[in-house]
N, C-alpha and C positions, 0 to 999 in steps of 0.2 A: 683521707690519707691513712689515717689510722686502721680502718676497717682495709685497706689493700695491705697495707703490714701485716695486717693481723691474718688473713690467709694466705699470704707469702712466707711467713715463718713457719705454715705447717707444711709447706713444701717440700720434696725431698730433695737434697741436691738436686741431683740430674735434672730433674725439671728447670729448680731456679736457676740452672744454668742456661736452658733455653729462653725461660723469661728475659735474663739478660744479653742474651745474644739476640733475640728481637729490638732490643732496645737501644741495641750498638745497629741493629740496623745491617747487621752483617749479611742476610743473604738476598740485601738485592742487588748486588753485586752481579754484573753481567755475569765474569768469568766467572766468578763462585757458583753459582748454580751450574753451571757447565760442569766444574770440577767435580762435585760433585753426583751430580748426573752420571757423569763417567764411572767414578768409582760403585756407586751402585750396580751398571751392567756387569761391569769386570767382575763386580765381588761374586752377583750372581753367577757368571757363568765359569769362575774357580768351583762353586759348589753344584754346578748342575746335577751332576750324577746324586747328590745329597737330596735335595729338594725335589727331583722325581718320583727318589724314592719313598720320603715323608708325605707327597700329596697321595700318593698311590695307597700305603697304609692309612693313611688319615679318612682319605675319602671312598674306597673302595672302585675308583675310577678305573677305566681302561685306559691302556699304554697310550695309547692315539688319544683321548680327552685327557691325559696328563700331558700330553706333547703338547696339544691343542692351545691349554690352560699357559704352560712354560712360555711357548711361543708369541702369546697375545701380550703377555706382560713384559717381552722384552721390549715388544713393537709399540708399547707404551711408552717406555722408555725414550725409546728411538724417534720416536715421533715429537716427543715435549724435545728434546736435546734439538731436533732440527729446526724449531720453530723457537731456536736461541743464536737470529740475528746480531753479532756486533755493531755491524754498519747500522743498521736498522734503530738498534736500540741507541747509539749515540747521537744520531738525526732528529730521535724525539726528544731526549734527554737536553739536547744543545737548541733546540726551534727558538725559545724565550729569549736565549742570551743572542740570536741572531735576528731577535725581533718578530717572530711568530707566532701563531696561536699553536695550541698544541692542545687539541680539541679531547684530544683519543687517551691524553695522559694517564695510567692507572697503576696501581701499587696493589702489591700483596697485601693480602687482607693482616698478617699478622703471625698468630699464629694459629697452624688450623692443628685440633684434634680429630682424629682418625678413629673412629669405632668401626670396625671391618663385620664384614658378615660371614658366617662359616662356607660357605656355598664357595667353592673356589679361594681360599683362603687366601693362596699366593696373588693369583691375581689381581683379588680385591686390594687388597695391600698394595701393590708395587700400583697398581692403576693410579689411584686416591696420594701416595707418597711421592711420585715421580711428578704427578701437575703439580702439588702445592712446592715440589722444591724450585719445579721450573717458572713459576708464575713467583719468587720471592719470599716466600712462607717461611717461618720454624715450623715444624712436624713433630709432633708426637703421634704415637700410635698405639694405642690403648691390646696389649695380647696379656689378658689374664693367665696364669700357671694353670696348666690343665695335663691331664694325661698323652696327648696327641703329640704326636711328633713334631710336627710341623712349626708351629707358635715355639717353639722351646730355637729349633733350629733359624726361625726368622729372627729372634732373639739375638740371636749371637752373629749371625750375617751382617742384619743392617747395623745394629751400634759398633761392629768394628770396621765397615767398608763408610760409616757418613760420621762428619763432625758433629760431635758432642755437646757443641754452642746452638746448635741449629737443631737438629734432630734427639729424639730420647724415644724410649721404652715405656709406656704405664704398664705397669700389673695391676694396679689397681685402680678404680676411677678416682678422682682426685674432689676436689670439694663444690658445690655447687658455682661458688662466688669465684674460682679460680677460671671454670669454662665460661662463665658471661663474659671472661676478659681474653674470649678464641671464639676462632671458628669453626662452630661444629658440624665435622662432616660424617651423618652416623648414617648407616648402611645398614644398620638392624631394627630401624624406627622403635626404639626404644621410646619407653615411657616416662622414664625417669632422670635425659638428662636436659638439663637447663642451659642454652648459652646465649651471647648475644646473639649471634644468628644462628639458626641450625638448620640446616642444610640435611632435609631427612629425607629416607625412600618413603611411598608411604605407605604403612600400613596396611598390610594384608590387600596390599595393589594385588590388584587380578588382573588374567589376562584371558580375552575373548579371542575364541576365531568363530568368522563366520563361512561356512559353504553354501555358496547359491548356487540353482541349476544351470547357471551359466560359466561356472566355472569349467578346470581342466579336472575332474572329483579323483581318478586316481592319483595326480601329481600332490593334490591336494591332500590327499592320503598321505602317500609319502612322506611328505616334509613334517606334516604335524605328530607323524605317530613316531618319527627321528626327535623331532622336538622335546615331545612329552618322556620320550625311556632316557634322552642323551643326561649325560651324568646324575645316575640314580633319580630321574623325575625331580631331583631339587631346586632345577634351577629356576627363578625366580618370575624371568619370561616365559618356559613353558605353558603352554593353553591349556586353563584349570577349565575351560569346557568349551566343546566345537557343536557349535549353531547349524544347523544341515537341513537344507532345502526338505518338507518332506518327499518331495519328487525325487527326490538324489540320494536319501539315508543310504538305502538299499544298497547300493553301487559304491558310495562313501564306505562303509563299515565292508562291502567284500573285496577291497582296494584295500581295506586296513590290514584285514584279516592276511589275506595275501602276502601284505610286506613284512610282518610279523610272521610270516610263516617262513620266511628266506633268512631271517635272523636267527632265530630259535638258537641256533649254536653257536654264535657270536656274542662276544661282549654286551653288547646291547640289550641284550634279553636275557642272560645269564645271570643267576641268583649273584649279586657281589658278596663280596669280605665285609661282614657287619661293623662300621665306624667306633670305634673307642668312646659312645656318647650315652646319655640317658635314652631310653627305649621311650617313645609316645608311644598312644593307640594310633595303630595305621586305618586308614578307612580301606586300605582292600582284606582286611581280616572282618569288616563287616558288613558291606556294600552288597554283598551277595544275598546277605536275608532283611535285606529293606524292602519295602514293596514299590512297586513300580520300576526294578530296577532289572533288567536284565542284562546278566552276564555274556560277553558276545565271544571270547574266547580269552583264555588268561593262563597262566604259568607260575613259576617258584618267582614269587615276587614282583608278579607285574598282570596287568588286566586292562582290558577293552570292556566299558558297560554302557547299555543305552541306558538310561534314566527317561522314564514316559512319562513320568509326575512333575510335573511343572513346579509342584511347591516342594518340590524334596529340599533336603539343607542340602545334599553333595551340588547342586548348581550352582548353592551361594561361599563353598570353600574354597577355602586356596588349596589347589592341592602341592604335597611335597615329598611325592613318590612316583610309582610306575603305575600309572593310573591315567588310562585315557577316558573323559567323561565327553559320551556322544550324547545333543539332544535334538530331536526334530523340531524344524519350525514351518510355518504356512507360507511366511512369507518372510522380505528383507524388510518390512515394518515389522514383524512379528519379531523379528530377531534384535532390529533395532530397541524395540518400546522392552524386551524383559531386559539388556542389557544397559537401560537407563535407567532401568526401575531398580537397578542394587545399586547406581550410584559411579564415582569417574572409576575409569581402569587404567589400569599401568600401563598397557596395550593393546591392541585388537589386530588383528592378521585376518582379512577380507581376501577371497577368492572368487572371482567376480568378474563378468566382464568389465572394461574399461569405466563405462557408463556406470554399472550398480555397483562397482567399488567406489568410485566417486560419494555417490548417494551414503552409500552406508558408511563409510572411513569421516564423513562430514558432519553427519547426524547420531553419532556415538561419543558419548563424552571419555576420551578417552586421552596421553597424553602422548598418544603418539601412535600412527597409524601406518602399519606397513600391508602392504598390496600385492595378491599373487607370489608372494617369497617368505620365508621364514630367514630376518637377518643372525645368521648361525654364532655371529661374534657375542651377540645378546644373550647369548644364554647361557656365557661364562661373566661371573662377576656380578653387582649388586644391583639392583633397580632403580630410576638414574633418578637424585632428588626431585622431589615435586616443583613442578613451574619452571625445569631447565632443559634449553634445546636438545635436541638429539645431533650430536657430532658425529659424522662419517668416518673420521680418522681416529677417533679416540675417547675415551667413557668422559672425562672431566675434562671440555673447554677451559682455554685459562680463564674468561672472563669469572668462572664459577669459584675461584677462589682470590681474587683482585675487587679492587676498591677502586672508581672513577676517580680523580684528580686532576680534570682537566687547568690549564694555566692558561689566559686569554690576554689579551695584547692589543688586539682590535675590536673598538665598539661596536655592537651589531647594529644592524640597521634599525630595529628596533628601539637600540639605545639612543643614536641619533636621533629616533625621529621625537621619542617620550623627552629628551633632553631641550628641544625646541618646542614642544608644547610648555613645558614647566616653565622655560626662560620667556617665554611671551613671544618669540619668535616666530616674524613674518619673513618668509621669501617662499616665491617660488616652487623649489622644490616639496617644503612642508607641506604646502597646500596641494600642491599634486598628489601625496601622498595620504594624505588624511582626505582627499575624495576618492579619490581609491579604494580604501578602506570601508567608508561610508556607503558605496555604491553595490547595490544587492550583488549576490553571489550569481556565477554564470550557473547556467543550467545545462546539463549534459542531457542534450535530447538521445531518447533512443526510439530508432523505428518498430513501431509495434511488431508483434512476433516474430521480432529478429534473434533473438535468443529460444532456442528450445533444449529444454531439460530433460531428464532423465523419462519422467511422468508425463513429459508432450510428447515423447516420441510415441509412447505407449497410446496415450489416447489414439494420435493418431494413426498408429498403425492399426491398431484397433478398426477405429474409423473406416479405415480405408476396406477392410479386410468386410464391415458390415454392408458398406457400400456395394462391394466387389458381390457379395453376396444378394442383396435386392436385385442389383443389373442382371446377372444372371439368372434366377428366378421369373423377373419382368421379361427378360429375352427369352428364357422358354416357355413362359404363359402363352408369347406372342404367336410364335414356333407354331405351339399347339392349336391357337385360336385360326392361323392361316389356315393349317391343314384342314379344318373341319368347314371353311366356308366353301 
């Protein structure tokens, strides 16, 4: 107890205000998170015109990928608030007191801290802020003082549009022993924070695409070379390298080159407004004099290059700019075995027929596998913590910020049956049940070469095709041997 006093008093207000509005329990209140929820949208769309223009400055985004960005985050919003049943939630709340199990019971973890990643700032933020109000939470949200416009104006948005007991502001991180007692949900895979859970993207996650000769190779064009340039190359899921048939590079890269050529004057490919940040080394200031690298076409601030050197490092970066990195492969094993050899990825984006998407989306460790499409909503916002599903309607499931708490009412059958074992209990039933148990497990026959995979078909088409090929041979050997007797 001592030791939780003793970093409660270096706290600053505002926080120890949210400590104790967790503590009162205040927002798992049906209607409260609703209330709130609402004031949120409202507040934002009082300052739309504001915060367009902040991400615009901030990030040197095009109007359309600031709309883009605006848009997702309301529809985050929108999506937690609908999935705030009153009937629903008083059905589970009441199950016990009407004598039922209430299996599915869960609560808000607490309180979650928010470390946001710069990459789409708003949206990170409202995504990350709007689950943890609607799943129950206090929120904080960690925006250091910085020069950018943006962080100074979310500042003043969300602590006067959300209650003060529930929600707060950090500018600074706060102490180690204060986030053991949250949940941390950090979007920058930081190195240095501690909590009891943390909920991190991970680390320098990559992301694969592969092209097989069976793909559509210029749709496949398309999408990825959209991917890689859409919001300055930052963004998180863009494909830091494309795996390409070498049957298909050829056709691949002048399908690239092509859609890159219809952009040139367009946002897209247009040098942007340099962000208000510390300048790194860019790897297209020096990817041009590596060896084995050659340049396939490139512009003020953005480049297409093959990379031929298997061991070059550009295969094993993240990339986080306008940088498409092509490289060939022999095969969909060839492509699989170098893309396990660096380890899990963030993502993979296979373009394949039906059959060798299968194959390869199964056999790539990866935490999630999209097929023939580039999903466009993913490459606004952070990379989704490690070991958590991928949700259709929205970046944070509530499960991912909620705590199981089921309440039980009914013994299971298993309770009865261990309950009559320990009491000495003979009848009937037990004894049905504990031969049961005892009696080897069924065996699910399957009839031989009733399953054929990716690799049967192959052989046997194969097969067929050597076969096809003797017959014919043997039928004109025969052909021949008539004519001459």
């Amino acid at each position: 107890m001592e030791s939780t006093d003793s970093f409660l008093s270096t706290l600053p207000a505002h926080l120890l205000a949210v400590v104790a509005g967790n503590i009162d329990g205040r927002a798992h209140n049906h209607r409260y998170r609703q209330r709130q929820l609402n004031r949120l949208h409202s507040s934002i769309l009082q300052h739309l015109a504001e915060i367009k223009q902040a991400i615009a400055a901030d990030s040197g985004s095009s109007t359309a990928e600031v709309q883009a960005e605006v848009y997702l985050a309301l529809n985050e919003i929108r999506t937690h608030y609908g999935h705030l049943n009153l009937k629903k939630s008083l059905e589970v709340e009441y199950r016990v007191a009407h004598g039922k199990d209430n299996w599915d019971q869960r609560r808000g973890a607490g309180i979650v801290y928010i470390v946001p990643i710069a990459h789409t700032l708003f949206y990170s933020v409202v995504a990350a802020l709007s689950a943890s109000l609607a799943t129950g939470n206090c929120a904080i949200v960690e925006l250091p003082k910085t020069t950018l416009l943006l962080p100074a104006l979310l500042r003043t948005i969300l602590t006067q549009a959300l209650d003060s007991d529930t929600f707060a502001i950090s500018e600074e991180r706060p102490s180690p022993e204060f986030l053991r007692t949250t949940l941390v949900l950090d979007q920058q895979s930081s190195d240095d924070i501690v909590g009891s859970v943390n909920l991190s993207s991970p680390r320098g996650g990559r992301t694969a695409a592969i092209v097989d000769r069976t793909a559509n190779v210029p749709e496949s064009a398309v999408d990825l070379i959209a991917a890689r340039l859409a919001f300055n190359g930052r963004s998180p899921y863009a494909p830091d390298v494309v795996l390409v048939n070498e049957f298909s590079v050829q056709s691949f890269l002048e399908s690239v080159t092509k859609h890159v050529a219809k952009h040139l004057g367009s946002n897209s490919c247009s040098p942007s407004p340099v962000p208000m940040r510390a300048k790194r080394p860019s790897l297209l200031d020096t990817v041009a004099s590596e060896d084995g690298v050659q340049v396939i076409v490139s512009g003020t601030g953005w480049g297409v290059v093959q990379v031929h050197d298997r061991n070059s490092s550009l295969l094993r970066s993240k990339v986080n700019e306008k940088l498409l990195l092509v490289h060939s492969v022999s095969s969909l094993d060839d492509a699989i075995n170098f893309c396990n050899s660096i380890g899990t990825h963030a993502a993979t984006y296979t373009f394949a027929s039906p059959a060798a998407a299968k194959y390869v989306s199964e056999s790539i460790d990866a935490q999630v596998a999209w097929i023939n499409h580039i999903p466009y909503e993913m490459l606004i916002g952070p990379l989704l913590p490690q070991n958590t599903a991928v949700n259709p309607n929205t970046r944070y499931a509530a499960e991912v910020f909620q705590i199981p708490r089921p309440q039980i009412t009914t013994p299971t059958s298993s309770s009865r049956l261990l309950k009559g074992v320990i009491d000495s209990a003979s009848n009937s039933q037990l004894r049905s049940a504990l031969r049961e148990i005892l009696s080897p497990l069924p065996v699910d026959y399957q009839r031989a070469g009733y399953h054929i995979g990716f690799f049967e078909q192959g052989l046997i088409s194969g097969g067929l095709v050597i076969l096809t090929s003797l017959f014919s041979a043997a039928s004109l050997a025969g052909y021949l041997a008539w004519k001459h007797l």
